[in-house]
N, C-alpha and C positions, 0 to 999 in steps of 0.2 A: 099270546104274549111271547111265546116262545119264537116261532116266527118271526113277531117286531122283533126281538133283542138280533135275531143274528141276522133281517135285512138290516137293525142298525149298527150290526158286529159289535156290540156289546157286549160283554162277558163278563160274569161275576165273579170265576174261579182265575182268570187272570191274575188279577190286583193283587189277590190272596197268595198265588204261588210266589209271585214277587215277591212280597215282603216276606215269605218263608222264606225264601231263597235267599235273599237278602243276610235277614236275621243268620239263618246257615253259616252264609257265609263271610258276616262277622263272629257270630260266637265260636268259629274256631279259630280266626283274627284275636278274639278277645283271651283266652284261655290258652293259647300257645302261650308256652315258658318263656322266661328268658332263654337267649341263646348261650346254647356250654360254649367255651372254651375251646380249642381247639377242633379236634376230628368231630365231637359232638354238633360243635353248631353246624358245622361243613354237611352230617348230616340231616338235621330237623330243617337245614336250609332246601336239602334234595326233598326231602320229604314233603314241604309245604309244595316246593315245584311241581311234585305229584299230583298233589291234594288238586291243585292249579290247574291242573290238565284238566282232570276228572270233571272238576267242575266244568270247567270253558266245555267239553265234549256233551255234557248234560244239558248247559242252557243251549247250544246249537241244536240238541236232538228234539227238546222241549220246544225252540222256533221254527222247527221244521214242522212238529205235529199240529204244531198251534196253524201255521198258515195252510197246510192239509184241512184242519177242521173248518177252516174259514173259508176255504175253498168249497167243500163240501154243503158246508150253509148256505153260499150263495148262489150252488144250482140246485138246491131245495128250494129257494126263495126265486129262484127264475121260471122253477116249474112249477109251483104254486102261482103265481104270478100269471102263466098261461090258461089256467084252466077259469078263471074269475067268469068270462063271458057267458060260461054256465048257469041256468036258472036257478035260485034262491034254495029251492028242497033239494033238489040233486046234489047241492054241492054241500047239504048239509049233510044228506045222507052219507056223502062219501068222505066226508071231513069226521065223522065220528071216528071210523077203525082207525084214521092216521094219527088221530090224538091219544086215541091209545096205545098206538104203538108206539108215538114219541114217549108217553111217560114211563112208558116200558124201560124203552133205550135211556130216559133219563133217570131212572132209579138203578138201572144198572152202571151209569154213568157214576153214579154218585158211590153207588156200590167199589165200583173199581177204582173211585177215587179214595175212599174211605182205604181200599185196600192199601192203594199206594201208600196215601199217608201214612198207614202205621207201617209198611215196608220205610218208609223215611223217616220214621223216628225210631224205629229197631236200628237202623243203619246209623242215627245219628248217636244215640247211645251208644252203641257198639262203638263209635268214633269216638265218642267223650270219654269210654273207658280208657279207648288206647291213649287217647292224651293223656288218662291222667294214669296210667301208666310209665307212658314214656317219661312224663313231668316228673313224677316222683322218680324212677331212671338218672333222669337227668339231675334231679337234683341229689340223689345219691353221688352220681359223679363228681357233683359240682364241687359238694362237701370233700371229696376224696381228694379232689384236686385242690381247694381250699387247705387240707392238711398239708399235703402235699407243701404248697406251696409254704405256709407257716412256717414247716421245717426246712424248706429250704431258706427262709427268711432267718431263721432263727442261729441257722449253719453261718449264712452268706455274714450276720449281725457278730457272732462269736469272731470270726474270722476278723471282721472288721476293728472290731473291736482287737485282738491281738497286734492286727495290722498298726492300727492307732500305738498302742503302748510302745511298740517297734518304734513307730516313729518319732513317740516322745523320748523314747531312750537315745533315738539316733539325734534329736534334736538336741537333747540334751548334750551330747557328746560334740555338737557341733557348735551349739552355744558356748563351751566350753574351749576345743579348737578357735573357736572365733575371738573368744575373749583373748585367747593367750597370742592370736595373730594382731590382732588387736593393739594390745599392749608393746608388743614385737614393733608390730608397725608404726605405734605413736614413738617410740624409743629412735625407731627410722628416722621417720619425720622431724623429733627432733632433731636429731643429729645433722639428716640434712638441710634443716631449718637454721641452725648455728650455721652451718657449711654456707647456706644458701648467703644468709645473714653475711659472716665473713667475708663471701664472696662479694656480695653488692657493697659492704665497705672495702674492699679492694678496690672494686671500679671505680666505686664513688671516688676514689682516691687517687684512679688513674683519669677521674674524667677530671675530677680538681685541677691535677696535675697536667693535664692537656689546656688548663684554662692558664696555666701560668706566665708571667712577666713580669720584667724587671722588678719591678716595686713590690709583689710578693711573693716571686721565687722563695725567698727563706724563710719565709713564714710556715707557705706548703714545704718546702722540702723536710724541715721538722717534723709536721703534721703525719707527713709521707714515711716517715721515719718509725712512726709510733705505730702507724696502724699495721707495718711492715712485720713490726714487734710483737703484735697483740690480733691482729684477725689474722696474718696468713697464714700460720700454724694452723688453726682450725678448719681451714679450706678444703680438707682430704684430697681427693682424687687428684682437685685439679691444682695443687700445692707447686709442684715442680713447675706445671704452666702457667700459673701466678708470676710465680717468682720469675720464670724467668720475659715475660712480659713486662713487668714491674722494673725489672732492669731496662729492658727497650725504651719502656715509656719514662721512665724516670732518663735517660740515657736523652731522648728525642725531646723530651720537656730541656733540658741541661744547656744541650745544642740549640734547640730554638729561643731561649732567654739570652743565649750569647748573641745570636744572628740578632734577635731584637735590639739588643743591645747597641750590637754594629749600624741594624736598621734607625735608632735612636741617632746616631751618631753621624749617620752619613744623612739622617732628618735634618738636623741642624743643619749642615754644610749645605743639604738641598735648601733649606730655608736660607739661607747667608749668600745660596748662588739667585736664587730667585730673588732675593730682595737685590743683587748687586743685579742681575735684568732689567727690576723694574726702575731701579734707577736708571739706568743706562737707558730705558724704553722711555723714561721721562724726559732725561736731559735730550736726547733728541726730537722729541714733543718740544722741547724747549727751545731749543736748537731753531727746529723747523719754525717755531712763534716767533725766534725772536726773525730770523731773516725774514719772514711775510713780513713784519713788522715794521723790518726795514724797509724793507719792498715799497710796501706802503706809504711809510714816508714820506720818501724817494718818491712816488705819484704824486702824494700829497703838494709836496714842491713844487714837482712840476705845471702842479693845475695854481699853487696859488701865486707863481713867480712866471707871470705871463712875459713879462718882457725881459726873459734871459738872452743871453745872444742863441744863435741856434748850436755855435758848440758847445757850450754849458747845460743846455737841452737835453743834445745827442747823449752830451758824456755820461748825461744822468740818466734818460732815462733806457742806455746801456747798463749802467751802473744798475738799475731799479729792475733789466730783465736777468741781470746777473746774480742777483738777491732771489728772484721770482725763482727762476730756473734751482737755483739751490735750494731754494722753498722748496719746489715741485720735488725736487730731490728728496731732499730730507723728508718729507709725506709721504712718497712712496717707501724708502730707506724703514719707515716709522711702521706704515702699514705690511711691509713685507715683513718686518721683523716682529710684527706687532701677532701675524697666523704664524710665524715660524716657530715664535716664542710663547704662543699661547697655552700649548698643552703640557710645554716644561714649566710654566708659570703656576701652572691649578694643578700640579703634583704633591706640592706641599698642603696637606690636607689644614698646620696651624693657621697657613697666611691664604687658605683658597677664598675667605670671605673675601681678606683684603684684596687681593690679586683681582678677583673679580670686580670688587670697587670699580680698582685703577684700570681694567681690561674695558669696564664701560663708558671710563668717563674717557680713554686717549680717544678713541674713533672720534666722536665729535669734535674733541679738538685738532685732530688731525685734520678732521673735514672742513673745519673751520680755519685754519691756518692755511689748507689748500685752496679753498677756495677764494682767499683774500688774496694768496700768492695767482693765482689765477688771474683775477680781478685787477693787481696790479700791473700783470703780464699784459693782458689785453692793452690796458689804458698805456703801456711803456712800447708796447710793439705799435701801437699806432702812433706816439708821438716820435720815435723811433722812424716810422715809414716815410710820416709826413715831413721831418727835417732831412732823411735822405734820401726822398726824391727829388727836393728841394735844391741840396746840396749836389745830386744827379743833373739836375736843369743844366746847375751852374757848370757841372762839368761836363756837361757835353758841351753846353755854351761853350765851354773854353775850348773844346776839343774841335769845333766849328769854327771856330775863333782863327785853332791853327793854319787848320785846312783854307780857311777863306784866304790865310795870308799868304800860304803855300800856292796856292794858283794868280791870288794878285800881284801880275809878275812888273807892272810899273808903279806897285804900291800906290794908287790914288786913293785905296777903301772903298773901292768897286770894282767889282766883276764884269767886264765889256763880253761883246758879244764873243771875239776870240778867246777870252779867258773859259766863258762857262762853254764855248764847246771842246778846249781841252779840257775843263775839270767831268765831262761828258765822258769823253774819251777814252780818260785814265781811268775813273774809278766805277762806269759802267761799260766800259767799253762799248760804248752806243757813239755813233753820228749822228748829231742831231739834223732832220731837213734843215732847209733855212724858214722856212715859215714860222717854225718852229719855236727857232732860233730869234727870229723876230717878234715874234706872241709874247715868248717870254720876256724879253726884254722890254716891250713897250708896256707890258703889267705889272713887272716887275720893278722895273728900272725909275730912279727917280727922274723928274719932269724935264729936267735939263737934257736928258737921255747921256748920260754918261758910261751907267751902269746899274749893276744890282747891290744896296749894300748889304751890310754883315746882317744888320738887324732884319733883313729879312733872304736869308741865306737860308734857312729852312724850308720857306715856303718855294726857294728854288728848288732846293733837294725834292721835293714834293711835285716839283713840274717836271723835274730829269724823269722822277720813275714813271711819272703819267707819259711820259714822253715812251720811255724805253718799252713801256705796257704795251701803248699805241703800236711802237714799230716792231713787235711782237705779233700783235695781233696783224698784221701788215703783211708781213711774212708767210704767218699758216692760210694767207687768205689766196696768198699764190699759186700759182698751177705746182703740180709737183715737183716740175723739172728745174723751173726755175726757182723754189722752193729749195729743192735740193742744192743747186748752185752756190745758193745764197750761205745756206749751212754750211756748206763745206768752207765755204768761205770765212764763213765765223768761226770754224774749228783750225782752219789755218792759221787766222791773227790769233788766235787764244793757245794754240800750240808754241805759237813764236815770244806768245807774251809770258808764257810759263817758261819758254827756254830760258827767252831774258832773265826772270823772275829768277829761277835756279841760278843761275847765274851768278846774279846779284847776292843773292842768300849765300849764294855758297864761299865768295869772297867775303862778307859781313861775317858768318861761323868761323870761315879759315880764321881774320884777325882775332876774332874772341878766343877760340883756342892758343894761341901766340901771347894773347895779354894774359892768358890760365898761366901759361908759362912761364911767365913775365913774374906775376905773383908767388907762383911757388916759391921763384928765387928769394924773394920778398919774405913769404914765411918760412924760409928754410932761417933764412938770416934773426926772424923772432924766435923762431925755435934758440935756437943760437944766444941770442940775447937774454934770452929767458932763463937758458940753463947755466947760464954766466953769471947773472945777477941773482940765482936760488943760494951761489957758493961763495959771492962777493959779499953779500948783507950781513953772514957768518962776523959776528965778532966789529962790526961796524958801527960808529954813532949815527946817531938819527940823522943831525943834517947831512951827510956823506949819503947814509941811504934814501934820502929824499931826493937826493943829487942822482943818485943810480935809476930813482924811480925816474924822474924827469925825465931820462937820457933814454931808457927802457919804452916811458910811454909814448914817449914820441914815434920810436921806432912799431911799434904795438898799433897806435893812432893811424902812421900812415900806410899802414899794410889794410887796416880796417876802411881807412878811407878809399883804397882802390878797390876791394872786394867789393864796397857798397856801390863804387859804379861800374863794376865788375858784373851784379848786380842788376841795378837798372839797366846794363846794356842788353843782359841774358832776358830779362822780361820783355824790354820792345822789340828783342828779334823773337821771341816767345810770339808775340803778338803780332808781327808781320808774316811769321809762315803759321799763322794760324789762319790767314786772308788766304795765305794758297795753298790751300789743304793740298792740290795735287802735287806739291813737289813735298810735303810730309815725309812719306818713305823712302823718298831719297834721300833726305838731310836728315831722318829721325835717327838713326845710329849714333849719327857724330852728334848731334842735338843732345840725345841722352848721355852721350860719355863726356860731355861740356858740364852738363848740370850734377854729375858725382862726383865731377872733379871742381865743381864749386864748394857743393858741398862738404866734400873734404880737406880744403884750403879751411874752410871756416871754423870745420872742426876743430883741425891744428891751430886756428887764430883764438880758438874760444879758449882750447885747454890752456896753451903757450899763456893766455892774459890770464886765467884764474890761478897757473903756479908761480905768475909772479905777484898776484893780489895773495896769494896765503905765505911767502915767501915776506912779504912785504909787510905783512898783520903779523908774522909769527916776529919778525924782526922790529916792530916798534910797539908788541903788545904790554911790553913793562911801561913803556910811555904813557900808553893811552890809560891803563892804570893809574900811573903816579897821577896822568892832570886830572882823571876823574875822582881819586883820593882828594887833591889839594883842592879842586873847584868846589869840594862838596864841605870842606872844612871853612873854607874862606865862605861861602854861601850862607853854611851854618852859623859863623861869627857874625854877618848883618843881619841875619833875618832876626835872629835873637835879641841883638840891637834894636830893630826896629818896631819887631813884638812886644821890648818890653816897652817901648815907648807908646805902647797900646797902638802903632800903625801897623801895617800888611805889606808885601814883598815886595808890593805894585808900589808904594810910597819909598823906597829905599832909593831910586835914582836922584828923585827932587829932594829926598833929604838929606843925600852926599853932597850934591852939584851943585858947586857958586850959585847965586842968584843970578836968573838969566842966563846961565851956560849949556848949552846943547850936549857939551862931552865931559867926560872927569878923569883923570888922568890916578896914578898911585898913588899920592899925596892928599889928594882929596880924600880919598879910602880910609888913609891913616889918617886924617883929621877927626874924621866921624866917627873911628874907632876909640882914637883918645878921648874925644866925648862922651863916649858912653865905656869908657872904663874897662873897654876888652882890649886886651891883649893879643898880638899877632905879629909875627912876622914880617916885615915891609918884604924880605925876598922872595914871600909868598904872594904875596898883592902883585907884585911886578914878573913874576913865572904866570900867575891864572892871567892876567890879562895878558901877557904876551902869548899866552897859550889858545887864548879866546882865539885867534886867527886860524890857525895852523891846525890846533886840534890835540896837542900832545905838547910834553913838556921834554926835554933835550937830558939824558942823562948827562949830571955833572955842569950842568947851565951855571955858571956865575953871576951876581945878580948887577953886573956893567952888561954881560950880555942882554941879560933880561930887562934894563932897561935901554937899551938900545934897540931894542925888540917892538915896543909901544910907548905912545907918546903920553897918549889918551884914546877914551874908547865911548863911543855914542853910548844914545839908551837901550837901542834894539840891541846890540850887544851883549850891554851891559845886564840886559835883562833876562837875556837866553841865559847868561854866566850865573845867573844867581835861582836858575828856575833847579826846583828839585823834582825828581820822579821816582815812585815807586811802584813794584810790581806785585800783586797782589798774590799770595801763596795758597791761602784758605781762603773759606766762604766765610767773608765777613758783612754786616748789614751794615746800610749808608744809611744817617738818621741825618735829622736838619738842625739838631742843636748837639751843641757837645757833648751834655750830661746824658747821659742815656737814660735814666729815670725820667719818665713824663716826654722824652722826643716822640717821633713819630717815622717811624721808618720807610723810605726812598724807595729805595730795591735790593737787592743782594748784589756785591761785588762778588765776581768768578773768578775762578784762577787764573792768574795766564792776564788779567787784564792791567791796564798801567793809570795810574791816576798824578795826576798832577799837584804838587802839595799845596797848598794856599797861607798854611799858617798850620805850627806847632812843628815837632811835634809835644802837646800841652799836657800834663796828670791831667788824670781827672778828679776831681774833688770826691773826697771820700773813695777813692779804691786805688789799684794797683796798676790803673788800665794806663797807656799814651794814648793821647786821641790825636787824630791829625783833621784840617779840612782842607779839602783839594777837590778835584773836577774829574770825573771818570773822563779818559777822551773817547770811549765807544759812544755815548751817546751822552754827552755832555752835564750828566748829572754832578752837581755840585752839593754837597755834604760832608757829616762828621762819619770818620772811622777809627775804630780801634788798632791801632797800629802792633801793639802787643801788648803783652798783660807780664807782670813780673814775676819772675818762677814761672811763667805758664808757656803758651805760644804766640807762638810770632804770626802776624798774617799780611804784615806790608813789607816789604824791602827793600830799601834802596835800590836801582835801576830801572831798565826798563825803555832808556833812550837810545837805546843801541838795538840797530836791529844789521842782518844780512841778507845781501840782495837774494834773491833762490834764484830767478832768470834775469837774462838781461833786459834793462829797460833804460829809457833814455832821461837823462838829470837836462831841467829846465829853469830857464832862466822867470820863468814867471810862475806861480801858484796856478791858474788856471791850469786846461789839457786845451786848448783852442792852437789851431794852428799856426797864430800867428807866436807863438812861444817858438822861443830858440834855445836848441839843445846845443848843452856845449860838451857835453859827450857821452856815452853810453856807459852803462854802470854793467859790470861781469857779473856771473852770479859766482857768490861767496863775498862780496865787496861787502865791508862792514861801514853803516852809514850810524851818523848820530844825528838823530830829531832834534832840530833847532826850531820847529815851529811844527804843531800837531792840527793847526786849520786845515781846515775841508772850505775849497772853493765851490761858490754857488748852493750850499749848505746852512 
């Protein structure tokens, strides 16, 4: 048995030591103390490390002996093992002494185990004393240090405890400091809470007063006043710089209410200059309408008045591009003024709505008015073109006319072959070949072969340059030499013909200088005449100075008459050295000092005639007074006559005039008058009609003169003498019936305009108003206008038939402008004319 256990290394006292060992070495695990405190645990901690060793050194010696015994059993067990082969009795024989001797060794085994054991628990007890030993040691200390510790607990709690009362006494001290800072600082607070207060009604008082204007300057300066009285005292520190702020702002408030003030005042004025712009922006709006309008017209006519003559055309529709043109003026004038004036316009903040209004609405009309002036321009520049190229035909016709007659040298009204090869000669300086010569003539020429006539004198002109072309082309076709020859040869005759020409010109210039001459004398002697009769008129009657005029304008007339073929002579020699530019700078010296010295004859003729026309007005201007006084008295006696007889101005001839008589002489006058119960003067009926002629009435006229003056006087006459005109001063409305309650308004009359009267001037029923009715002559509008109101203003005036010439223009025997009208003499400007008839021809 013993054998099996250690071939199967089995052991019994193993298992056992382990769990002794074990058990060991937890129940000194389990029975170690807590650890002391300090140095104590530091050492039970060295101590257990010991203990530690000891052991670990015991189980290594213990597994050393164990694998020694184990080694030992298993070459017991290898040498038993050998000896088996042995027979059955031998090897019992010999197996008895070994089993004895093993039980030997195993009782001694157990013997020396027995001993160890109680060697291990002598030792282990001895170990459990000194634990409890050490344990009770340790906890002696523990306790010691527990006292220990208590009283230092107990020191460290007293302490704390004084610490505390300390603190409550200092808290208390501080609570106390705190309170009284406290109270200190709310005392502060307030104070600078007032201050602050004070202060913010100061500002609030300067920022008011920064808000101030006109309208409630004096409300806040009061205001300003009180809180001056009552917060800034309280302000503290910043009192001095209050106050003296409060003077600045009160000071800068003071000055800028006055500048507003100013700024109020020069508002207005901006608004009184803006609205007198936008007038002024309108009436040229207006302005510019009404001329398109004209403009317009004026087309209108001319499209609907197809069969005018073509002067009546021309006249108009120059007339309609002189309207256009002014349009286009005035639009431009309208839109320049219109950005110039815009940002002065929308400055007035009361009238920027309006301003804008009228800023939006002119452009369109502006655009509108141009572009009808436009439209009218177009349609007047081509009827315009078309009547003078027309008129161009004709004048070159005529100009062809000349020349045909200037080479038809036996006058038959044709051109033979010798004719058109000097008309060749002269003005191409071409030879024509003879084939040439022939061609044209037999194409040209009528069947009889006479010649070429007039009416087809162009179409020769037309064969010369084809001709001239040809022998052009003829020339550069030649060799050079003889090319050459040929030129020179053309530069000789054209050298010789320019001598001539110089020549010629220059004796044509010599006379017109000598005729310059001729006329100075001429205007020396108007000069002369002029300042003769400024000094003779002084103190003179009217017919005396009508006698000087006479005598003057003769003198005047025929200085004018030779200047004007003075004149035409300087224009066709104008136009002859303009054919030969090259002899220009030779005659252009004396050319120019001919044409300043025309110019300055005319001058002296123009002034010389206008100081004896203002010499001549200044000396019969009481006249033309007196007759326009007595025309308009005598005028006013029939129309009132015939007004009240319920007829019109236009009925006053046939209701003077015999039956059946053409003329009415004084007497008739006075018959009509005694009929209707007015009173008048016959020496005034026989001064206006004799005055009707002439224009003026004679200081001091006796009335054998005056009828010895007129016998009788037609209806045209008679009817100018009684026509009245007035000039309109204000803007008054033209309505279509007298009473102005329930009429209907025309257009507005403008100042400056003249209306012809038709009847009145009538009250009006029920008011204060005169009404008149008459005919604008701007645009022939016929209505009622208020003439003037009583106590109030006036807005018509008598005149208005009198106008002055401003440039010179020619006085014509017929109402048209057509050429064939015959002037009978030029009018100066300052010449005071009076309208005896306001028609518009072809109108």
């Amino acid at each position: 048995e013993a054998v099996l256990r250690v071939l199967s290394g089995e052991t019994v006292s193993a298992p056992k030591k382990k769990e002794k060992k074990e058990k060991k070495e937890e129940a000194p695990a389990a029975e170690a103390p807590p650890a002391a405190d300090g140095g104590d645990a530091a050492a039970a901690e060295a101590e257990d490390k010991k203990k530690k060793e000891k052991d670990e050194a015991r189980r290594k010696k213990r597994d050393e002996e164990k694998k020694k015994k184990a080694a030992e059993e298993a070459a017991a067990a290898a040498a038993a093992a050998g000896g088996e082969a042995a027979p059955a009795p031998a090897a019992a024989e010999e197996a008895a002494p070994a089993a004895d001797d093993e039980a030997a060794k195993k009782a001694k085994r157990d013997e020396e185990k027995k001993k160890k054991e109680e060697d291990m628990r002598r030792r282990e007890l001895e170990l459990q004393r000194r634990r409890e030993e050490r344990r009770k040691k340790e906890a002696e200390e523990l306790e010691k240090l527990e006292e220990r510790k208590r009283a230092e607990r107990e020191v460290k709690r007293k302490e704390e405890e004084a610490k505390k009362e300390e603190d409550r006494k200092k808290k208390e001290e501080l609570d106390k400091k705190k309170a009284e800072e406290e109270a200190a600082k709310r005392q502060a607070e307030a104070k600078v809470r007032r201050e602050q207060q004070a202060t913010l009604a100061v500002l609030r008082g300067f920022q008011k007063l920064s808000e101030a204007n006109p309208d409630n300057f004096e409300a806040l300066k009061a205001e300003f006043e009180h809180m001056l009285e009552t917060d800034l005292p309280d302000t503290g520190a910043q009192k001095e710089v209050l106050k003296a702020e409060a003077d600045r702002v009160f000071g800068y408030a003071k000055q800028y209410v006055e500048q507003a003030r100013q700024q109020q005042k020069q508002a207005k004025e901006q608004e009184k200059m803006v609205l007198s712009i936008l007038e002024e922006m309108q009436k040229l709006v207006a302005d510019a309408e009404a001329m398109s309008d004209n403009a317009c017209s004026l087309v209108k006519t001319l499209s609907s008045q197809q069969d005018l003559p073509d002067s009546d055309s021309l006249r108009i529709a120059q007339l309609a591009e002189q309207a256009g043109d002014k349009a286009t003026e005035l639009c431009t004038r309208c839109g320049e003024c219109l950005e110039q004036q815009r940002a002065r316009v929308l400055e007035a903040p009361a009238l920027r709505q309006e301003a804008a209004r009228v800023l939006a609405i002119l452009p369109s009309r502006i655009f509108s008015a141009n572009r009808h002036a436009n439209e009218a321009l177009d349609v007047a520049k081509t009827v315009r073109e078309r009547i003078t190229n027309k008129l161009a035909l004709s004048v070159l016709g005529g100009r062809d006319a000349e020349m045909f007659k200037r080479y038809d040298k036996d006058g038959d009204g044709r051109l033979s072959r010798q004719e058109i090869a000097a008309y060749a000669r002269a003005e191409f300086q071409l030879d024509i070949p003879v084939q040439t010569l022939d061609r044209m003539t037999r194409q040209l020429g009528d069947p009889s072969g006479k010649g070429v006539e007039l009416s087809r004198f162009q179409r020769l002109k037309t064969a010369v340059g084809i001709a001239r072309h040809q022998e052009r082309g003829r020339v550069n076709s030649l060799p050079s030499e003889a090319r050459e020859k040929v030129e020179a040869e053309k530069r000789a005759a054209r050298e010789q013909r320019l001598s001539e020409k110089k020549t010629s010109l220059g004796k044509v210039l010599e006379g017109l200088l000598k005729s310059t001459g001729e006329l100075d004398g001429k205007t020396q002697a108007v000069d002369k005449d002029a300042e003769d009769f400024t000094q003779k008129v002084v103190d003179r009657k009217e017919t005396e100075i009508m006698d000087l005029v006479a005598t003057v304008d003769a003198s005047v007339q025929g200085a004018l008459s030779d200047l004007a073929k003075l004149r035409t002579s300087v224009s066709n020699f104008r136009l002859e050295l303009a054919k030969a530019s090259e002899v220009t700078e030779a005659l252009g010296p004396d050319f120019s000092r001919l044409g300043a010295e025309v110019k300055r004859l005319s001058e002296r003729l123009v002034k010389a005639q206008s100081a004896i026309v203002d010499a001549k007005h200044g000396a019969l201007s009481k006249s033309f007074d007196r007759f326009g006084a007595l025309r308009r008295e005598v005028a006013g006696k029939l129309r009132t006559c015939i007004e009240a007889k319920g007829g019109k101005a236009v009925d006053l001839f046939q209701a003077i005039a015999p039956e059946g008589a053409d003329r009415i002489g004084p007497a008739d006058v006075q018959r009509f008058l005694q009929a209707n119960q007015a009173e008048l003067e016959a020496r005034k009926v026989e001064q206006v009609l004799a005055a009707c002629a002439r224009g003026f009435v004679p200081e001091g006229e006796d009335e054998a003169s005056a009828s010895e003056a007129v016998s009788s006087t037609c209806r045209e006459d008679f009817m100018r003498l009684i026509r009245v005109y007035c000039k309109v001063t204000k803007d008054v409305v033209l309505t279509d019936n007298m009473a102005i309650e329930g009429s209907q308004q025309l257009r507005k009359l403008l100042p400056g305009e003249v209306v012809e009267i038709y009847q009145g001037p009538t009250p009006e029923p029920g008011s204060a108003s005169l009404r008149v009715q008459g005919r604008a002559l701007k645009d022939g509008a016929v209505g009622w206008a208020t003439m003037s109101v009583s106590g109030g203003d006036t807005f018509l005036v008598p005149g208005g038939n009198l106008l002055r010439v401003a440039r010179p223009c020619p006085i014509t025997d017929e109402s048209g402008d057509s050429s064939a009208a015959r002037s009978s003499r030029t009018l100066c400007a300052g010449t005071l004319v009076e309208i005896m008839d306001w028609s518009r021809s072809a109108l």
